[in-house]
C-alpha positions in Angstrom: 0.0 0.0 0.0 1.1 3.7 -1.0 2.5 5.4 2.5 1.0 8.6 1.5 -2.6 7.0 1.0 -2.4 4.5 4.0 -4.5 5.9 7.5 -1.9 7.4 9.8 -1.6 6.1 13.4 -4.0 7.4 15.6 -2.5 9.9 18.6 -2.7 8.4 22.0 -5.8 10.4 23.5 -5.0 13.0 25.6 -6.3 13.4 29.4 -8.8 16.0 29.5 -9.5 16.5 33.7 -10.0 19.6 35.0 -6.7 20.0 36.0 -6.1 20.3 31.9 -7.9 23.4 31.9 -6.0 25.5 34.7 -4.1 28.1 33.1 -1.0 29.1 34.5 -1.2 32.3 35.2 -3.9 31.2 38.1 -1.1 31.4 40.0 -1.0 35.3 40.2 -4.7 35.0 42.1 -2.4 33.2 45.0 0.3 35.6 44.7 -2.0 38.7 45.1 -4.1 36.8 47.7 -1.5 36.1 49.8 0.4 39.8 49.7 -2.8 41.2 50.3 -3.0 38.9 53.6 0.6 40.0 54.4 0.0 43.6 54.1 -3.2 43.4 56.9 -0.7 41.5 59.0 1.7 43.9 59.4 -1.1 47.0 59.8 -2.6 44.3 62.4 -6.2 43.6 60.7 -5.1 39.5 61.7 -9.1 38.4 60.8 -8.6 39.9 57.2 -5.1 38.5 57.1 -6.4 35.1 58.3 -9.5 34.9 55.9 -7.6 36.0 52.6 -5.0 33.0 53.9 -7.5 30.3 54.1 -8.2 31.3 50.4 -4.4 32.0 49.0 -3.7 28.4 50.8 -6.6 26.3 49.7 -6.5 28.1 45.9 -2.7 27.1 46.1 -3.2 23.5 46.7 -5.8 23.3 43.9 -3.6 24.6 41.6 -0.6 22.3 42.8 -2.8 19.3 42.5 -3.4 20.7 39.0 0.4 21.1 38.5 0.7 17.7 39.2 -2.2 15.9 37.3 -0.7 17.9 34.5 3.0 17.0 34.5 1.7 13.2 35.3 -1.0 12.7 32.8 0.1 15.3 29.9 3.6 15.5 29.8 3.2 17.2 26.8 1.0 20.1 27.5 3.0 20.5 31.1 6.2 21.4 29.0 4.5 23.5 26.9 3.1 25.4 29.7 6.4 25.1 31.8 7.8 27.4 28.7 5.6 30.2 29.3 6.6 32.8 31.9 3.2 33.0 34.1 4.7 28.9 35.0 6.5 30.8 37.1 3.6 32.1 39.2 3.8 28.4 40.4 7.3 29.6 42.5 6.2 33.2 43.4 3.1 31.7 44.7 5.0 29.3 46.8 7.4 32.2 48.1 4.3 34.3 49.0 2.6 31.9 51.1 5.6 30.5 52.9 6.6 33.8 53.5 2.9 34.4 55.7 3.2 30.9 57.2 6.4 32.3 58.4 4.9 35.6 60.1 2.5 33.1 62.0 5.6 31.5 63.2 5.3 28.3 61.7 8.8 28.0 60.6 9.0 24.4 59.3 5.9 24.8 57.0 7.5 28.1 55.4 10.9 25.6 55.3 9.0 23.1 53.5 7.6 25.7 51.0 11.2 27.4 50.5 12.6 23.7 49.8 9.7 23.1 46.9 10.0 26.7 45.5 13.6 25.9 45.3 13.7 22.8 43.6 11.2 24.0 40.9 12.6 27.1 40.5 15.4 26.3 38.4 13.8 24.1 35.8 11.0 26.3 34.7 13.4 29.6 34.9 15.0 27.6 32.4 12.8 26.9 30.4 11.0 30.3 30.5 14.4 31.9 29.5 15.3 29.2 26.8 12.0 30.8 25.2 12.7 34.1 25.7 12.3 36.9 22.8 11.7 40.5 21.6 8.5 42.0 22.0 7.3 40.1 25.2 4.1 41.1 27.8 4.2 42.2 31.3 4.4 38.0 32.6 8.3 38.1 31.3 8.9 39.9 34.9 8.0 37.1 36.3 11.7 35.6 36.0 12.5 38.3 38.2 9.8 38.1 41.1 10.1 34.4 41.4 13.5 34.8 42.1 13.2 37.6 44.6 10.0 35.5 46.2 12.9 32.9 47.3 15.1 35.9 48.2 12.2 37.6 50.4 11.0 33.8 52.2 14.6 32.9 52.9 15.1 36.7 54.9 12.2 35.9 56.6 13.1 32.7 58.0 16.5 33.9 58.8 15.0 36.5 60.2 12.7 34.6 62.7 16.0 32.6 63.4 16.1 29.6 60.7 19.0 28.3 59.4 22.3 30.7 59.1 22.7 29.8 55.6 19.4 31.5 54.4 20.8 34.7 54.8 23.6 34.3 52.2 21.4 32.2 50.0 18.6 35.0 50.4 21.3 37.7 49.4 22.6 35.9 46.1 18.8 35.3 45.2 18.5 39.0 45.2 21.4 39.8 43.6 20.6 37.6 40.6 16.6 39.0 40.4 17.9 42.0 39.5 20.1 40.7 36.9 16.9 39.0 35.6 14.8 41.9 35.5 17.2 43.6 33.7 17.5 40.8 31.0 13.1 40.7 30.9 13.0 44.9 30.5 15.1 44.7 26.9 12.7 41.9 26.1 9.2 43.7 27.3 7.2 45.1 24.8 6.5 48.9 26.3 3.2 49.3 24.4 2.1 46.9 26.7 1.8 49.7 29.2 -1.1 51.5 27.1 -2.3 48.4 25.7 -1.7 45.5 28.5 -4.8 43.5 30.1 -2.9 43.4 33.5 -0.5 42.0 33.3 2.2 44.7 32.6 1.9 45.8 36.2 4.3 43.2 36.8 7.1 45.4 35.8 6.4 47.4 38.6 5.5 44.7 41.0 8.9 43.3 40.7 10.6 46.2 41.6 8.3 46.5 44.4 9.4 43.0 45.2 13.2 43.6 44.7 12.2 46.7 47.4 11.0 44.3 49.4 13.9 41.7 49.5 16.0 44.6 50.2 14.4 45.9 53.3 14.6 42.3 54.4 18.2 41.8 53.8 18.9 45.1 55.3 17.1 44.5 58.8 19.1 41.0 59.1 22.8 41.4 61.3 24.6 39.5 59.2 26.7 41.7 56.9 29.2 43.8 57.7 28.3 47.8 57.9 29.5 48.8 53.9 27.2 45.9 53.1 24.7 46.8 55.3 24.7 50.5 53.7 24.4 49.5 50.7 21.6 47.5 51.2 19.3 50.1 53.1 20.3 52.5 49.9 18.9 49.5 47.7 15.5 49.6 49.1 15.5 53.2 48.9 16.2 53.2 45.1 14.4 49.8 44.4 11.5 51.5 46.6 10.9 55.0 44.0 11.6 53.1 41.2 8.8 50.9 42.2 6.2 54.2 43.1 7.4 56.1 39.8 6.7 52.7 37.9 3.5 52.4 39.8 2.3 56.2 39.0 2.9 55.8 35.2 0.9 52.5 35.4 -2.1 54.3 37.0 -1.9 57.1 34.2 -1.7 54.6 31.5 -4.5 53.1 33.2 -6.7 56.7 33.0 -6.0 57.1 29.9 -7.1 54.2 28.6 -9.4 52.4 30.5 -9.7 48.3 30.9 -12.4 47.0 32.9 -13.5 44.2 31.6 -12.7 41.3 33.7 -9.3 39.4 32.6 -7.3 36.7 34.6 -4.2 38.9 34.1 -5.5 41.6 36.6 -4.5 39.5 39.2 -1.3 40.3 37.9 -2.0 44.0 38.6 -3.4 43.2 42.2 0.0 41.7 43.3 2.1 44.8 42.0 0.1 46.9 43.9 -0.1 44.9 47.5 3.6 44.4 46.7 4.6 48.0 46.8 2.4 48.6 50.0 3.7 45.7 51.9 7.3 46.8 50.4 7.0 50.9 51.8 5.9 48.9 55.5 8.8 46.4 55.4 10.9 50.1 54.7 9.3 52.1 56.9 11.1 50.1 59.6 14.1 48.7 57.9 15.1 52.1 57.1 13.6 54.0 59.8 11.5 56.4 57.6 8.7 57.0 59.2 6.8 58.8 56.2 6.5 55.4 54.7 4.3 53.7 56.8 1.2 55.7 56.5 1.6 55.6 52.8 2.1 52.0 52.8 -1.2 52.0 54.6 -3.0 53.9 51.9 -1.7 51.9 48.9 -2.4 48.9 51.5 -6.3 49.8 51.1 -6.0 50.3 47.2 -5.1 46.9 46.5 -7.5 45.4 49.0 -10.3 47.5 46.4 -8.8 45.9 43.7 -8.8 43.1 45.4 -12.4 43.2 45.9 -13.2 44.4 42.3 -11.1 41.7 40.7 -12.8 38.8 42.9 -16.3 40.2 42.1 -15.3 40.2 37.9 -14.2 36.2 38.4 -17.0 35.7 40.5 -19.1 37.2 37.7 -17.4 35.7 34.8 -17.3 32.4 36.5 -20.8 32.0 36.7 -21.5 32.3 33.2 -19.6 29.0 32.7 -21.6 25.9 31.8 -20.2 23.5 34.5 -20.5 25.8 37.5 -24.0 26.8 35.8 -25.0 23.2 35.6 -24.1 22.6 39.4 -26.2 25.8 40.4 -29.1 24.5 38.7 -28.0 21.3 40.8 -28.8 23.2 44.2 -31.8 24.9 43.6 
C-alpha cells in the first residue's frame, strides 16, 4: 500500500481533567491573595489577614494538584506550559505563602515551602528563559519576582531565626533578580503599558518585590556595615523606582481604560499589594517614618482591587456551563 494513502496512526488520546484546563497564570490569584493577607498582618487587621489566607492556601493546593495531574497525565502540555513565563507564578506563589506561614511562626511549614519553591525554580526559569524573545508582555517579569520571592521567604526565615545559611542564600537570590529583570525589560514590549490586560503591572511589581527583599536583607545582622549601607540604599532606590513605575501605570490606566474582567488583573493586584507591603517592610528597615502611613493607603488600594477583581471572576465564572450546571443542581 502507498505510505502517503495509508491511514496514519492514531494519537494516544490526551487526558482531558480539569486540572487540563488551569491556566498558569492562576497562579497570580495566590500571589495577590496572599500579599494582600501579608499587608493586613503587618497594619494588624489578623481576621482579614487570616481569611484571605485560608483562600491564597486552599486556591494554592488546587492549583498544585493541577500542576501535578498535568505533569503526570500530559507531559506534553506541562512542557509547553512550563515554557511560558506566568509557569513561574507556580514559585512566586509558593514564596508568598511561605513567606505568611512564616509571620504566624510556623517556621517548618514556610521551610517546606522554600525547599519546593527551590527545587522547581530552576527548571522552569530555564525553560522560560530558553523561550525568551523580543517583543514580550508584562508576565516576562516574572523571572524576576520568582526569584526575589525565594530571596524575600529565605530573609524571613533567617530572620525569625532559621538556618544561618538562608541569609547568604537569600542575598545571592536577590542579587541575581535584578540581573533578571534587567534581562526581561530589553525583552518587554512597552506598548504593553497603554495596551496591556494586566499583566504589565508586573514590571512594577517586581521592583516592588526587589524593594522588598532589600528591606529584608537590610534588617538582618549578618553583613558587615559597607554591606549593610548598601543594602538600606537599595531599598531606597528599588523603593521610588517601584512608586514612579506604579504612577505611570495608574496614568496609563486613566488614559485608557480596561475594565473588563481578565485573569491577568490579578497580575496587577499583586504589583500593587507588593509595593504597600514593600514601603511597610521600609518604613522600619530604614527608619523612615513617612512610609508607613503611605504604605497604609496603597495597602487599602489593592484590597479594592482586590475586591473588584474577585467580584469580575466571581461574575465571569458564573456564566460558565459547569458551575451553571451545578447551580441548577442546588436549587
Amino acid at each position: 500500500m502507498n505510505s502517503a494513502t495509508s491511514p496514519r496512526p492514531a494519537r494516544p488520546h490526551a487526558p482531558n481533567g480539569w486540572w487540563s484546563t488551569v491556566p498558569p497564570a492562576a497562579g497570580s490569584a495566590v500571589m495577590a491573595t496572599g500579599i494582600v493577607s501579608v499587608g493586613l498582618h503587618l497594619v494588624g487587621r489578623e481576621v482579614l489577614s487570616s481569611v484571605l489566607l485560608a483562600l491564597a492556601a486552599g486556591l494554592w493546593v488546587l492549583l498544585a494538584v493541577a500542576f501535578a495531574l498535568t505533569f503526570l497525565n500530559a507531559r506534553g502540555d506541562w512542557t509547553l506550559k512550563a515554557a511560558t513565563p506566568p509557569a513561574l507564578t507556580a514559585v512566586a506563589s509558593t514564596g508568598v505563602l511561605g513567606t505568611r506561614i512564616s509571620l504566624l511562626g510556623h517556621q517548618g511549614v514556610a521551610l517546606a515551602l522554600l525547599a519546593l519553591a527551590a527545587l522547581v525554580w530552576p527548571f522552569l526559569l530555564a525553560s522560560v528563559v530558553r523561550h525568551w524573545r523580543r517583543g514580550m508582555p508584562g508576565a516576562v517579569f516574572l523571572v524576576c519576582v520568582s526569584t526575589q520571592a525565594l530571596a524575600v521567604l529565605a530573609a524571613t526565615i533567617a530572620a525569625a531565626g532559621g538556618p544561618d545559611r538562608l541569609a547568604p542564600a537569600a542575598l545571592v537570590a536577590f542579587g541575581l533578580g535584578l540581573l533578571l529583570y534587567l534581562g526581561a525589560l530589553v525583552r518587554f514590549d512597552l506598548r504593553q503599558i497603554l495596551t496591556g490586560a494586566g499583566d504589565q503591572w508586573v514590571i512594577a511589581g517586581a521592583l516592588s518585590i526587589s524593594a522588598l527583599a532589600a528591606g529584608k536583607l537590610t534588617a538582618l545582622p549578618d553583613w558587615t556595615p559597607g554591606l549593610h549601607s548598601a543594602l538600606r540604599a537599595a531599598t531606597w532606590v528599588l523603593l521610588g523606582l517601584a512608586l514612579a513605575g506604579y504612577a505611570v501605570l495608574l496614568a496609563a490606566e486613566l488614559r485608557s481604560p480596561r475594565p473588563a474582567y481578565d485573569l491577568r488583573r490579578w497580575a496587577t493586584v499583586f504589583p500593587l499589594g507588593m509595593t504597600a507591603v514593600a514601603a511597610l517592610v521600609a518604613a522600619t528597615a530604614t527608619g523612615v517614618d513617612w512610609l508607613r502611613p503611605l504604605g497604609r493607603v496603597l495597602l487599602w488600594v489593592a484590597a479594592g482591587a482586590w475586591l473588584l477583581t474577585a467580584a469580575g471572576f466571581l461574575a465571569t465564572a458564573s456564566r460558565w456551563p459547569r458551575v451553571r450546571r451545578v447551580l441548577r443542581r442546588g436549587r
